[in-house]
C-alpha positions as CSV (number, residue, x, y, z in Angstrom):
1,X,86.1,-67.3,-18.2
2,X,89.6,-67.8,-18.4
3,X,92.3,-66.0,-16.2
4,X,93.5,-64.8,-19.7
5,X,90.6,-62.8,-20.5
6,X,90.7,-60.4,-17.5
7,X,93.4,-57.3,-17.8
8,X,93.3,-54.6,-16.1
9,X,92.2,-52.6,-19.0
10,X,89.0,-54.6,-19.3
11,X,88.2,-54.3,-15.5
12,X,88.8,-50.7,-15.4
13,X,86.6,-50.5,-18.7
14,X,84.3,-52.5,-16.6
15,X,83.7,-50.4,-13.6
16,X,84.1,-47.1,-15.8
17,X,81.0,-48.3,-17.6
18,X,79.4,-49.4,-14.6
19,X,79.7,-46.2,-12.8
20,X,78.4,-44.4,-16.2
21,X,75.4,-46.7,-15.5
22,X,75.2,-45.5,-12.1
23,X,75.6,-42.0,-12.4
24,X,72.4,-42.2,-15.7
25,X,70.3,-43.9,-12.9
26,X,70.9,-41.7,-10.4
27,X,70.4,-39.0,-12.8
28,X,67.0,-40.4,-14.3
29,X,65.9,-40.8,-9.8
30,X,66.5,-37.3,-9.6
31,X,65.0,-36.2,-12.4
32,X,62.0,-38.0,-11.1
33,X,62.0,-36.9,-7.6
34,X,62.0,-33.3,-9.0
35,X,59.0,-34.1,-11.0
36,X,57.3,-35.7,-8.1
37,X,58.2,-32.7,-5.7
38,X,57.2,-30.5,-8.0
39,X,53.6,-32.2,-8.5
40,X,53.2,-31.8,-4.9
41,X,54.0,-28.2,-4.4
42,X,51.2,-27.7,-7.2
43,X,49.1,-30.1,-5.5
44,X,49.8,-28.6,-2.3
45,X,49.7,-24.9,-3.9
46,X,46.0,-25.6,-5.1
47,X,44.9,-26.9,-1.7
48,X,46.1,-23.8,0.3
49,X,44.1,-21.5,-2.3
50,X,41.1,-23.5,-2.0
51,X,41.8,-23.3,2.2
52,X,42.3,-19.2,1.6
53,X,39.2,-19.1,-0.5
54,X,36.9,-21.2,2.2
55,X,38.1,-19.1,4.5
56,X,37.6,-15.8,3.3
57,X,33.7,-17.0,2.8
58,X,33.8,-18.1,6.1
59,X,34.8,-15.1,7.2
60,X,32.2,-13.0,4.9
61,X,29.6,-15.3,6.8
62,X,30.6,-14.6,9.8
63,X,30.5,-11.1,9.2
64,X,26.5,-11.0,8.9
65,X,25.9,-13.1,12.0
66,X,24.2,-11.0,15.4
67,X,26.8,-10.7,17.6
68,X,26.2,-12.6,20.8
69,X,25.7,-9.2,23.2
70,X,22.6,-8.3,20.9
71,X,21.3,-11.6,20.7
72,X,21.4,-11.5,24.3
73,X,19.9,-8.7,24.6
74,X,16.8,-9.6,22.3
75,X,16.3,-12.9,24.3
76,X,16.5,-10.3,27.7
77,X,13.7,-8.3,26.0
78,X,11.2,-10.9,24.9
79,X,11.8,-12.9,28.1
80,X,10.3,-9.5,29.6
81,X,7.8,-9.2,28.0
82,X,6.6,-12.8,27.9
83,X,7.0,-12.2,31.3
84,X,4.5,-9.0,31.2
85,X,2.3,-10.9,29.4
86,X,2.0,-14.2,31.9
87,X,1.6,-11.3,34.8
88,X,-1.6,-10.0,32.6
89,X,-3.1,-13.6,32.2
90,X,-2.7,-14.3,35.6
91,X,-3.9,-10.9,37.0
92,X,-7.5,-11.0,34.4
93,X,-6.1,-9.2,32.0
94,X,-5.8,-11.8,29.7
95,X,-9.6,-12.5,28.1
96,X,-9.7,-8.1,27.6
97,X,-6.2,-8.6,26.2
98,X,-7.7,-11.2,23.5
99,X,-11.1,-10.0,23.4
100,X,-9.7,-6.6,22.3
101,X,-7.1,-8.2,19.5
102,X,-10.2,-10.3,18.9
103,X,-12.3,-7.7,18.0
104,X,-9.8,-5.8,16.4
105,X,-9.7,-8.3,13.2
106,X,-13.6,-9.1,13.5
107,X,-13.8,-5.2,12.6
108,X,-11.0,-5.1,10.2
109,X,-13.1,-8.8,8.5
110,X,-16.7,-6.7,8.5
111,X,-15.6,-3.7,6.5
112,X,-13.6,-5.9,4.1
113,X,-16.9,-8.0,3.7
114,X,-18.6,-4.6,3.7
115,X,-16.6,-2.9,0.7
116,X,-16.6,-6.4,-1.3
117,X,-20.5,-6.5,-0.9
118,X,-20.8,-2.8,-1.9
119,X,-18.9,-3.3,-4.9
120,X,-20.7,-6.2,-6.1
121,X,-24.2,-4.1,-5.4
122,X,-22.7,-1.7,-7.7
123,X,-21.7,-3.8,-10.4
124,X,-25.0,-5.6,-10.2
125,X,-27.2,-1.9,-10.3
126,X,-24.3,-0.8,-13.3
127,X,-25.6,-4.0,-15.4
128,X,-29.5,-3.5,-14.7
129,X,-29.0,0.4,-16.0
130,X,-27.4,-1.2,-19.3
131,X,-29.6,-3.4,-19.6
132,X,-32.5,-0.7,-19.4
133,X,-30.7,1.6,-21.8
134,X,-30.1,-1.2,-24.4
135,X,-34.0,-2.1,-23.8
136,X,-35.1,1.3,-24.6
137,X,-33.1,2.2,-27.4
138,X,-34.4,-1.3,-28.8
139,X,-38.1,0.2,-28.4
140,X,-37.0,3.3,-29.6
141,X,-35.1,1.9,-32.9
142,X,-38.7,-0.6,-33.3
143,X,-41.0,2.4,-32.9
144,X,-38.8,4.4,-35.2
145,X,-39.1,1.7,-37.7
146,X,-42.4,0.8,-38.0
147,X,-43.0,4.8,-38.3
148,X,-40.9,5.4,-41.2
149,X,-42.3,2.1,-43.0
C-alpha cells in the first residue's frame, strides 16, 4: 500500500467498521451466554424438583418406620421372655413345655384325620344305598316287564 491510499477518512471508516464488527460479536456472545444460562436454570430447575420429589418420598417412608423407643421396647420384651423361657428349660420345665405344645397339634392332627375319615365312610355308605336303590328298581322294572308281557 501506498502512503497515498491512507486518509483519514478511510481509517476512521476502518475502525468505525471494525468496532460495528465488535459490537455484532459481542452481541451474538451475549446472546449465547443468555441461552446457555438459561439452559442451566432449566437444567438446574428440573434437578431441584426431582430432589423435592425424592425427598418428600423419603419422608412418606420414613413416616411408616417403628420409631426407635418402640423397637426398643419390643426387643426388651422378647429378650424377657426368651429369658423366661431358658429359666423353664433349665429348671425341667422344658420337656412338659414341649410335650404339652406337642400334644396339642397331635390332637388337633387326630380329629382332622378323624372328620376326613368320617366323611369318606359317608360318601362310601351314600354310594352303596344308590347303588342298592338303582339295583332294585332294575328288579322291579324286569319283574314288571316280564308280567305285563
Amino acid at each position: 500500500m501506498s502512503e497515498s491510499e491512507w486518509t483519514l477518512e478511510t481509517l476512521k471508516y476502518m475502525l468505525e467498521q471494525r468496532m460495528d464488527d465488535q459490537d455484532k460479536a459481542v452481541t451474538i456472545a451475549l446472546s449465547e451466554r443468555d441461552k446457555q444460562v438459561a439452559a442451566a436454570l432449566l437444567s438446574n430447575s428440573k434437578r431441584l424438583d426431582e430432589m423435592n420429589e425424592f425427598r418428600q418420598e423419603n419422608r412418606e417412608n420414613t413416616a411408616t418406620y417403628m420409631p426407635r423407643a418402640e423397637a426398643e421396647a419390643a426387643i426388651n420384651r422378647l429378650s424377657d421372655r426368651i429369658t423366661e423361657v431358658e429359666r423353664r428349660i433349665n429348671v425341667g420345665e422344658g420337656p412338659r413345655l414341649v410335650a404339652s405344645a406337642d400334644s396339642e397339634r397331635l390332637r388337633t392332627l387326630q380329629s382332622r384325620e378323624q372328620f376326613r375319615t368320617g366323611r369318606g365312610q359317608g360318601m362310601d355308605a351314600v354310594w352303596i344305598y344308590l347303588l342298592g336303590v338303582v339295583g332294585l328298581m332294575s328288579t322291579v322294572l324286569s319283574i314288571a316287564y316280564a308280567v305285563t308281557r
